[in-house]
C-alpha beads as a LAMMPS data file, in Angstrom:
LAMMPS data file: protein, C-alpha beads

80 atoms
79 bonds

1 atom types
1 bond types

-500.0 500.0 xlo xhi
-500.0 500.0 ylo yhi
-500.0 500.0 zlo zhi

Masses

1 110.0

Atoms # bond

1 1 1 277.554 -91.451 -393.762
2 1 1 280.561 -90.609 -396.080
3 1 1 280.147 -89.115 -399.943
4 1 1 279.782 -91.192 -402.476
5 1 1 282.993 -89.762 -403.958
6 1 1 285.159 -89.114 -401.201
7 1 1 288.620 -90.323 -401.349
8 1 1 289.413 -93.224 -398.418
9 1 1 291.886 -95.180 -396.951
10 1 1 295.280 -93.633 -398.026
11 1 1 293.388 -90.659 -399.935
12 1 1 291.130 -89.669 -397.040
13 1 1 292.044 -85.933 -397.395
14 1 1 289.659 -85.039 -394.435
15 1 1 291.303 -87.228 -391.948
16 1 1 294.805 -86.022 -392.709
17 1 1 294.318 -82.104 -392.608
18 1 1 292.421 -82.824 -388.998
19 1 1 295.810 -84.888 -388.052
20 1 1 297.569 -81.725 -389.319
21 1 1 295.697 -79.483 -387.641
22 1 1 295.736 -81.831 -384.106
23 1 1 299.338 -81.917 -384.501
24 1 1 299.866 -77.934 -385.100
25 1 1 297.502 -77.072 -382.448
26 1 1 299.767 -79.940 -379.879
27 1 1 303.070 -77.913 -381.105
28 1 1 301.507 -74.828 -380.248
29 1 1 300.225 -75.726 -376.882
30 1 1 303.998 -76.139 -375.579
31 1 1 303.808 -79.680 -374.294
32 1 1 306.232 -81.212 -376.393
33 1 1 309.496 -81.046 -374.558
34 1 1 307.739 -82.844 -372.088
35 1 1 306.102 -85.504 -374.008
36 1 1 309.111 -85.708 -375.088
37 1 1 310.750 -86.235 -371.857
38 1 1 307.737 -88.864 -370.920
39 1 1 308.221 -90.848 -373.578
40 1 1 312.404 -91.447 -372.959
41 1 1 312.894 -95.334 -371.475
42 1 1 312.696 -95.428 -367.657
43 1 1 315.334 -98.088 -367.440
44 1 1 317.923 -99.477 -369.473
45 1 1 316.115 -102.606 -369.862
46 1 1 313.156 -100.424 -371.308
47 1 1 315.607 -98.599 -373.785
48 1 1 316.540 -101.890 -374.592
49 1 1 313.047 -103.112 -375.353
50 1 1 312.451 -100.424 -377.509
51 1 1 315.763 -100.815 -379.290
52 1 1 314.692 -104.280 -379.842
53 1 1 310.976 -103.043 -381.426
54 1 1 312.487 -100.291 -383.638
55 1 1 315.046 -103.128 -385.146
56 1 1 311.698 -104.990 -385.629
57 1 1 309.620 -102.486 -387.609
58 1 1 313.029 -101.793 -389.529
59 1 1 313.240 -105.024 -390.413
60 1 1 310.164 -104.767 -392.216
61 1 1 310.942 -101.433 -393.914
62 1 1 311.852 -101.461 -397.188
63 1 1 314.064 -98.789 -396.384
64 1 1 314.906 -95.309 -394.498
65 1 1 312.819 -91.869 -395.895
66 1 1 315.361 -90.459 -397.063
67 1 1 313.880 -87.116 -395.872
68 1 1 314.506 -88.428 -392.517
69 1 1 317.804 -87.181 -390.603
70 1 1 318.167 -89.494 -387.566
71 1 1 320.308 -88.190 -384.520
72 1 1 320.443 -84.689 -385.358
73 1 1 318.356 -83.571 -382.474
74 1 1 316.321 -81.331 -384.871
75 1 1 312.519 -81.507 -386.031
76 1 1 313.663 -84.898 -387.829
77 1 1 313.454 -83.056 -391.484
78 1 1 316.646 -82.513 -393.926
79 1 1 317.092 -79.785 -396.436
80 1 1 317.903 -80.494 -399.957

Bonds

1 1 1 2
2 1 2 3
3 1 3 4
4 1 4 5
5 1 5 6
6 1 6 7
7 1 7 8
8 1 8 9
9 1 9 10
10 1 10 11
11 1 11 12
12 1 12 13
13 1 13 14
14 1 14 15
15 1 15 16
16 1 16 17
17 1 17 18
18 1 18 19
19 1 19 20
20 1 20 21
21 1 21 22
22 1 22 23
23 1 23 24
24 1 24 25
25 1 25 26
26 1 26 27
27 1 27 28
28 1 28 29
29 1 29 30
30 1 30 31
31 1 31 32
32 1 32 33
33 1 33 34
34 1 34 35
35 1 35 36
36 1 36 37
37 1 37 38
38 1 38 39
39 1 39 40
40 1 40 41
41 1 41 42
42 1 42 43
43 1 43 44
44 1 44 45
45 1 45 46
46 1 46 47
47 1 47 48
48 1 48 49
49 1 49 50
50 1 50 51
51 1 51 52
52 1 52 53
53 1 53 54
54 1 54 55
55 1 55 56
56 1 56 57
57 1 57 58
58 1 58 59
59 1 59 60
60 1 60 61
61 1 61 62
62 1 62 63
63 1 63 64
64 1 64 65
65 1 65 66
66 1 66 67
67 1 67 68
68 1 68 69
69 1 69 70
70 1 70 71
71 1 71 72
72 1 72 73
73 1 73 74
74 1 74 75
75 1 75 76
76 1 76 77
77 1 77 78
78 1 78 79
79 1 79 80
């Protein structure tokens, strides 16, 4: 049973310092390069289908993070 005044939905503070600490621990455990490699297309049709799905969810976005640096290989994060 939650607290009466505990923060939910967006605001559920609890939930996102367990997905930061999930995600820290994953990082840590060296799996990522291959989850990394798992997750590439297995086919072109496949790299095709998900081509296809990230146009979709863009086309609902109301626009790029700009915090987000696509194709640079790195950890996905820009400096000012």
């Amino acid at each position: 049973m939650s607290k009466p005044n505990q923060v939910q939905g967006e605001g559920n503070y609890e939930a996102a310092k367990e997905y930061d600490q999930a995600q820290r621990k994953f990082v840590k455990s060296g799996k990522v390069d291959a989850a990394a490699r798992n997750a590439k297309p297995k086919s072109e049709a496949e790299a095709k289908e998900m081509q296809r799905a990230e146009e979709a969810g863009r086309s609902h976005a109301k626009g790029e993070d700009p915090a987000v640096q696509r194709g640079s290989g790195g950890s996905g994060s820009s400096k000012p």
